[in-house]
Legacy VTK file of the C-alpha trace (Angstrom):
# vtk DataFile Version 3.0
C-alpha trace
ASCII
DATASET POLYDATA
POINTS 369 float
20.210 2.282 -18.921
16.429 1.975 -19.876
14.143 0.971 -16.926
10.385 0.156 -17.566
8.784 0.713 -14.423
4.589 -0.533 -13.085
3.017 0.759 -10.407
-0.606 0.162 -10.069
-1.436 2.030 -6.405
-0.889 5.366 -5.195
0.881 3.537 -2.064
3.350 1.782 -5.455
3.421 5.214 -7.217
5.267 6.924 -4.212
7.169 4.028 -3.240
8.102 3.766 -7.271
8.819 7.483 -7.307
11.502 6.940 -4.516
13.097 4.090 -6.390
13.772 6.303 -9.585
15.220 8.940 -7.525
17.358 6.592 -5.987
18.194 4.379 -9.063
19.089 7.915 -10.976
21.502 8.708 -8.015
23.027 5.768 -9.344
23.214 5.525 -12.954
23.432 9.184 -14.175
21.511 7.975 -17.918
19.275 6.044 -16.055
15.752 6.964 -18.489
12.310 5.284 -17.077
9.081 4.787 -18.761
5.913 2.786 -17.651
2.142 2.893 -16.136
2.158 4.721 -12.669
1.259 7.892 -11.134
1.966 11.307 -10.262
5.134 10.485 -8.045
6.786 8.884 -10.644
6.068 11.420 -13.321
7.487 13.884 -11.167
10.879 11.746 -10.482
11.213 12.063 -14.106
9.293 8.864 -15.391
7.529 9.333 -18.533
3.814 7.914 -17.756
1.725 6.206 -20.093
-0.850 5.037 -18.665
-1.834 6.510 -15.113
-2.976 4.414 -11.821
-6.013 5.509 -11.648
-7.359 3.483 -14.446
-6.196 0.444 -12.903
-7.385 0.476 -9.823
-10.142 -2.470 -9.296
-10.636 -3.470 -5.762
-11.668 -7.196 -5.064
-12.440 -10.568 -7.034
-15.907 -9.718 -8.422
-14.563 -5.855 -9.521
-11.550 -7.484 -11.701
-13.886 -9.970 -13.009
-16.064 -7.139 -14.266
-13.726 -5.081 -15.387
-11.228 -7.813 -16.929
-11.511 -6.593 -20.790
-10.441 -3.473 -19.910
-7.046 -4.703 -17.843
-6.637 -7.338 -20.564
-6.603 -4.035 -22.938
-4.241 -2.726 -21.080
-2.154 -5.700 -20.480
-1.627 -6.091 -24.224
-0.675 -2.119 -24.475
1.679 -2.363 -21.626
3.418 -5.591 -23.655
3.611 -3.763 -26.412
5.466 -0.465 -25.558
8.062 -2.597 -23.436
8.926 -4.091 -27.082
8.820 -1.314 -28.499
10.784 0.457 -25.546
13.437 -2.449 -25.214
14.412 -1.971 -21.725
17.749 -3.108 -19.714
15.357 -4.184 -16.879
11.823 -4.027 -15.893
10.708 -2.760 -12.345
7.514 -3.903 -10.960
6.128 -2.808 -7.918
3.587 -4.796 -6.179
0.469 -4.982 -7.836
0.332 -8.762 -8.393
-2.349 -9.310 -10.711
-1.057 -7.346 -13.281
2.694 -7.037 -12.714
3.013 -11.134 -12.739
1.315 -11.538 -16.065
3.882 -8.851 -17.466
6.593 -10.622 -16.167
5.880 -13.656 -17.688
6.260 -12.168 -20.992
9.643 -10.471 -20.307
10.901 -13.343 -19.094
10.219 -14.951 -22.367
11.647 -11.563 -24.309
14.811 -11.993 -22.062
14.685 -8.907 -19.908
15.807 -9.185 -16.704
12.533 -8.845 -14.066
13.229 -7.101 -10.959
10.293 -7.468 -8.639
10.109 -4.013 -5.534
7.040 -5.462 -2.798
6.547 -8.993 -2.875
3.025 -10.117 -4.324
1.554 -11.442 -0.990
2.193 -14.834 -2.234
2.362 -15.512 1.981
-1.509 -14.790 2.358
-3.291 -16.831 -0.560
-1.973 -19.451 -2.996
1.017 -19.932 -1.566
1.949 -22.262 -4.508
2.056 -19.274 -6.579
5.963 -18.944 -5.436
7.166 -21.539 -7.743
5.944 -19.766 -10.314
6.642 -16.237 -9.275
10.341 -17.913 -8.639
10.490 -18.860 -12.513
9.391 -14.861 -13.780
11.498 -13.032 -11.329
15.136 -12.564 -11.138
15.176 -10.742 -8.463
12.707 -10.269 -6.008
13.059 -7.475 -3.124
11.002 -7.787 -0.672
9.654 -4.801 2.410
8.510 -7.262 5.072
10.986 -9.407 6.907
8.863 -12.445 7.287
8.826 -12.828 3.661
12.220 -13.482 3.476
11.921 -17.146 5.194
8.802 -17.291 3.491
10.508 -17.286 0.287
13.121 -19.620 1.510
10.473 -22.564 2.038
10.413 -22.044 -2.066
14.315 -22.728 -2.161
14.786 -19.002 -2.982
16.872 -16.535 -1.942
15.052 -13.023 -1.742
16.130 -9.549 -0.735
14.992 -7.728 2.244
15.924 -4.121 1.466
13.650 -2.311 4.412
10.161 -0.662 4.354
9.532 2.131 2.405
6.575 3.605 4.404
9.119 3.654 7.214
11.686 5.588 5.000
8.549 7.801 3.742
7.381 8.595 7.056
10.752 9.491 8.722
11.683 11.665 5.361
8.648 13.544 5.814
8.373 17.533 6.620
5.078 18.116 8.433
2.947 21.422 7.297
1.843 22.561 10.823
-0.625 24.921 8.777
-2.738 21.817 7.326
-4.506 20.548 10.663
-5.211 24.370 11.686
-6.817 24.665 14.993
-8.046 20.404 14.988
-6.686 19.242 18.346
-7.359 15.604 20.122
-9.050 14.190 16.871
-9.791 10.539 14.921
-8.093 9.986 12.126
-10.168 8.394 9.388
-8.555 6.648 6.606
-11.565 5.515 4.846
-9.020 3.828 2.056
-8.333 5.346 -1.497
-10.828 3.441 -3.640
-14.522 4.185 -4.917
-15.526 0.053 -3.832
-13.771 0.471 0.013
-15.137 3.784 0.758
-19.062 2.536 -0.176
-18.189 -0.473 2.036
-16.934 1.836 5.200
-18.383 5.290 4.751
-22.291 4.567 5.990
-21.199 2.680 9.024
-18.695 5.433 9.868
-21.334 8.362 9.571
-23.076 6.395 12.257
-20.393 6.924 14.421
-19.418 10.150 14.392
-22.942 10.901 15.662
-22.265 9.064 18.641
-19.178 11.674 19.610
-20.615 15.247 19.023
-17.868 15.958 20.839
-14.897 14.799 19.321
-13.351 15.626 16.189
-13.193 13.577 13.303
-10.757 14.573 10.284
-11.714 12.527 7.239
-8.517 12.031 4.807
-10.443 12.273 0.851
-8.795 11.363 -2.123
-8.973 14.116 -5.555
-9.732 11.852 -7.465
-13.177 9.837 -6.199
-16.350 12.163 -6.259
-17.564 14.159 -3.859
-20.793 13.178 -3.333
-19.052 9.784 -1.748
-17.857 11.656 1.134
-21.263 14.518 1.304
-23.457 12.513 3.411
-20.584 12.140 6.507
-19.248 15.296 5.743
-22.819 17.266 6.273
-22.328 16.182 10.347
-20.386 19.544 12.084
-17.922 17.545 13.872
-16.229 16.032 10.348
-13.865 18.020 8.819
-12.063 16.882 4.881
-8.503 16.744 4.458
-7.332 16.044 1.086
-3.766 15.244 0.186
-2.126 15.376 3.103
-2.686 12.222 5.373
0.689 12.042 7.420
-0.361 15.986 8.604
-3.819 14.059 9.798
-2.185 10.679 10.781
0.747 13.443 13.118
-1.606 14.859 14.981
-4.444 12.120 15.987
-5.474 11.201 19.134
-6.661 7.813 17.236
-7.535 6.516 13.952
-9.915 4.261 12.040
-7.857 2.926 8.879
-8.748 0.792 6.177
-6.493 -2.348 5.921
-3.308 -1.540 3.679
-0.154 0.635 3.622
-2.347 2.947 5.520
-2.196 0.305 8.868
1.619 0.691 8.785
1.921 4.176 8.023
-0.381 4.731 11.100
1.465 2.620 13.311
5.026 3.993 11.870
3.023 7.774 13.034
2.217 5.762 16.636
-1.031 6.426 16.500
-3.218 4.124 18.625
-5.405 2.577 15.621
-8.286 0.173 14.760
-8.979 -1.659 11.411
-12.198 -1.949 9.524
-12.596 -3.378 5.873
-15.497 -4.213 4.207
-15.993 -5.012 0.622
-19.104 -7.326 -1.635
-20.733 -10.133 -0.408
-19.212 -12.368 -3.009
-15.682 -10.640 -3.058
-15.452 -11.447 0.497
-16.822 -15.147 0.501
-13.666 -15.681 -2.205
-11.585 -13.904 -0.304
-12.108 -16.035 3.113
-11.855 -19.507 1.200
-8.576 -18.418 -0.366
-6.828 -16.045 2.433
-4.173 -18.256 4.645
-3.001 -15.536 7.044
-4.596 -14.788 10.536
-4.815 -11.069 10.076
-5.859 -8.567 7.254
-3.466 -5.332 9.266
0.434 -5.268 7.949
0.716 -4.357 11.963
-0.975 -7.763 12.805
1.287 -9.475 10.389
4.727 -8.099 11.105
4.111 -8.391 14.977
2.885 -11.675 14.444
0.358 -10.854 17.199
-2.942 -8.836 17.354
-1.866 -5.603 17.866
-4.477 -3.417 16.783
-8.249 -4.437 16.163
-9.558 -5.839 13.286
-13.554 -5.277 12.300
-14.099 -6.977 9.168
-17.538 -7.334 7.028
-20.529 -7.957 9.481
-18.412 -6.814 12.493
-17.694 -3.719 11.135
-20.806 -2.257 12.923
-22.117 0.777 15.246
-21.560 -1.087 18.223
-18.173 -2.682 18.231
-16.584 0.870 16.525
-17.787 2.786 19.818
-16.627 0.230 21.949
-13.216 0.195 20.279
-12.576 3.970 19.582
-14.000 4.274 23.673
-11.213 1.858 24.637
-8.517 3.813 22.216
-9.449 7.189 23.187
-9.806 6.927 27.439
-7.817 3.280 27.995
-4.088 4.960 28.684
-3.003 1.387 29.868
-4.539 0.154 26.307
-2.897 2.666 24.320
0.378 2.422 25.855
0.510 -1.516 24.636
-0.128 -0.384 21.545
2.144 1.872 21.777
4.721 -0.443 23.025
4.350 -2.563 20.264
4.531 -0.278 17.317
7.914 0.269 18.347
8.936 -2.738 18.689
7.761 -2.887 14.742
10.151 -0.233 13.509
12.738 -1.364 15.126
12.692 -4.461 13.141
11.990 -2.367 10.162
15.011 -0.659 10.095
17.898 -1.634 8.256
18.678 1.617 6.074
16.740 3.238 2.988
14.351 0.712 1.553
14.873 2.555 -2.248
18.596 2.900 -1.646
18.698 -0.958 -0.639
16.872 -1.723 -3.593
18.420 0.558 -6.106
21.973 -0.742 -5.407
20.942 -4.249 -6.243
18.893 -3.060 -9.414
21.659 -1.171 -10.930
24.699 -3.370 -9.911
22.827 -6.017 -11.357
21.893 -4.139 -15.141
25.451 -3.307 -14.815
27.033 -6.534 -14.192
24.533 -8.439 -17.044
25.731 -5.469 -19.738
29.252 -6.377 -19.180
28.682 -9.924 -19.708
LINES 1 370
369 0 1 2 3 4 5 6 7 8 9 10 11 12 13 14 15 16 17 18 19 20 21 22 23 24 25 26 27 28 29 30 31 32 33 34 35 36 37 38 39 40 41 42 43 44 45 46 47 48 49 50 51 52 53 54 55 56 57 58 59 60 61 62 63 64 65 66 67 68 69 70 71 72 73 74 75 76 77 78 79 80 81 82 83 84 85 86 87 88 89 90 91 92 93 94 95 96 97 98 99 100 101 102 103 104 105 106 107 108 109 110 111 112 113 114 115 116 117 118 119 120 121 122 123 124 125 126 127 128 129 130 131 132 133 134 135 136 137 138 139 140 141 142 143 144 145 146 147 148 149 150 151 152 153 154 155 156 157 158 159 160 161 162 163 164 165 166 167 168 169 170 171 172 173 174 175 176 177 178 179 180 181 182 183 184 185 186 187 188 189 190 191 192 193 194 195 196 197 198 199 200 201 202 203 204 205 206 207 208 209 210 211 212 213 214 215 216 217 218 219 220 221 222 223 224 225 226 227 228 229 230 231 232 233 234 235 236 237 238 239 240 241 242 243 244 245 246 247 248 249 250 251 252 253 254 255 256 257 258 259 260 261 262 263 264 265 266 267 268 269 270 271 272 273 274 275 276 277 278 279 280 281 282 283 284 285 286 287 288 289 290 291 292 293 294 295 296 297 298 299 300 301 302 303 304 305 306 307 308 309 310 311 312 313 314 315 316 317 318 319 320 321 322 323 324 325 326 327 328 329 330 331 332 333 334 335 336 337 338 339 340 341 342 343 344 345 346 347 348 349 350 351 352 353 354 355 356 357 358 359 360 361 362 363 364 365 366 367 368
């Protein structure tokens, strides 16, 4: 079978890169093509147009940059005709992935959709119409799964693939080297998020010359975005290897995202912090129907962790919350408590596995009608 596969994240890429090694395990001719990353290239996908190029953070950055995704929108439409796929995979990525599967639907390919757009937070009338391109949608959060059912729709919860990621993982006790006791900083993966986080967090780390903070950097952003808070002697980089820095915290300051969960999933005592444009965010707040930004927040359906968003994401209320998550052992311990609590209702077996029997029983069943 031919799979055309779209992942526009690193977070999709690896999740994407387990599905095709799981879908293969499956259907031995299984052949995948698509616009992803390095984790799918490497479970044998044959890339065309890599994540990196995709990746525009917030309302005002699309906006900006919308002739280039249209360009790429009408590629991507063209090499799945050309291609003729048994199925297309699309994972996450909503913007993007929901305009492409409007236009298989109307070519007749079957649409499989891995991570649920997050329908649940803004525009919740977007369902219906997400209902109409998908034919199957598998979702990682079990709260989307009545979600969906409001919509008279039957969805898929296959399991969480950060949890599957995380517990799958062989730590390299060489990475962290002598770093004891530290903060984890996951200052997020994108050029817009770390401008938005990285001054206020340089303030910090001047406030504990005695602590440790290790600084997770991505290859592919400049340098110079991380020089100024990596000139202070207590801040040490780690590139490529952020469940080595998440294993070993003390605590951690993580921008919302996958990163929240694959903190928690680590049980590392964590706060929050997000900050992106003026304007991005004013859209944002009139559109957003969910209490919390944190996946941990949402799944819990309590405040579990705290969240400092746009003008509270200052000086102040960082030292008082990193104080509270370093030295409050009664405070970490309800974190603590709740976090597992959260995987246990995560798991339910291999999220790719889950997902990858449906996809290829499925193709299967529609070639043999």
């Amino acid at each position: 079978m031919k799979y055309y596969i779209i992942a526009g994240e690193r977070s999709g890429d690896l999740h994407a890169g387990n599905l095709i090694k799981s879908v293969k395990e499956r259907d031995s001719d299984a052949q995948f093509r698509g616009f992803g990353g390095d984790y799918m290239s490497e479970a044998g996908a044959e890339i065309l147009v890599h994540y990196k190029d995709l990746a525009f953070m917030g309302f005002l950055e699309v906006l900006l940059n919308i002739r280039k995704i249209n360009g790429y929108l009408k590629q991507c439409k063209a090499e799945i005709s050309n291609y003729n796929p048994d199925a297309i995979i699309l994972v996450d990525y909503a913007g993007f992935n929901l305009k492409i599967a409007d236009f298989a639907k109307k070519e007749g390919i079957p649409v499989f959709y891995y991570i649920s757009p997050k329908v649940w937070a803004w525009n919740q009338g977007r369902a219906k119409k997400i209902k109409k391109r998908v034919d199957h949608m598998l979702t990682i959060m079990p709260f989307e799964k009545d979600f969906y059912k409001k919509y008279d729709w039957e969805v898929d919860y296959v399991g969480n693939p950060v949890l599957d990621a995380v517990n799958g993982y062989e730590l390299d006790p060489s990475i962290m080297g002598d770093l004891q006791d530290y903060v984890a900083v996951l200052p997020g993966s994108r050029k817009q998020e770390l401008q938005g986080v990285l001054p206020t967090l340089n303030e910090l780390v001047k406030l504990f010359p005695q602590r440790q903070f290790a600084i997770a950097a991505v290859n592919n952003l400049p340098d110079e975005l991380y020089a100024e808070i990596n000139s202070n002697d207590n801040v040490t980089l780690i590139e490529g290897h952020t469940y080595e820095l998440l294993a070993g915290a003390k605590a951690a300051i993580v921008t919302s995202g996958t990163a929240t969960l694959e903190t928690a999933m680590w049980e590392v005592p964590q706060m929050v912090i997000y900050k992106t444009s003026t304007i991005s965010y004013a859209i944002a707040k009139s559109l957003i129907k969910v209490p919390y930004i944190s996946l941990v927040n949402l799944i819990a359906d309590k405040l579990v962790v705290k969240e400092l968003i746009q003008k509270d994401l200052n000086v102040n209320e960082l030292q008082k919350e990193l104080t509270l998550l370093l030295e409050d052992d009664n405070y970490r311990m309800e974190v603590m408590k709740s976090y597992k609590d959260i995987k246990k209702e995560l798991d339910i077996g291999r999220a790719s596995d889950n997902a990858a029997d449906i996809i290829v029983r499925e193709v299967k069943k529609r070639e043999q009608l």
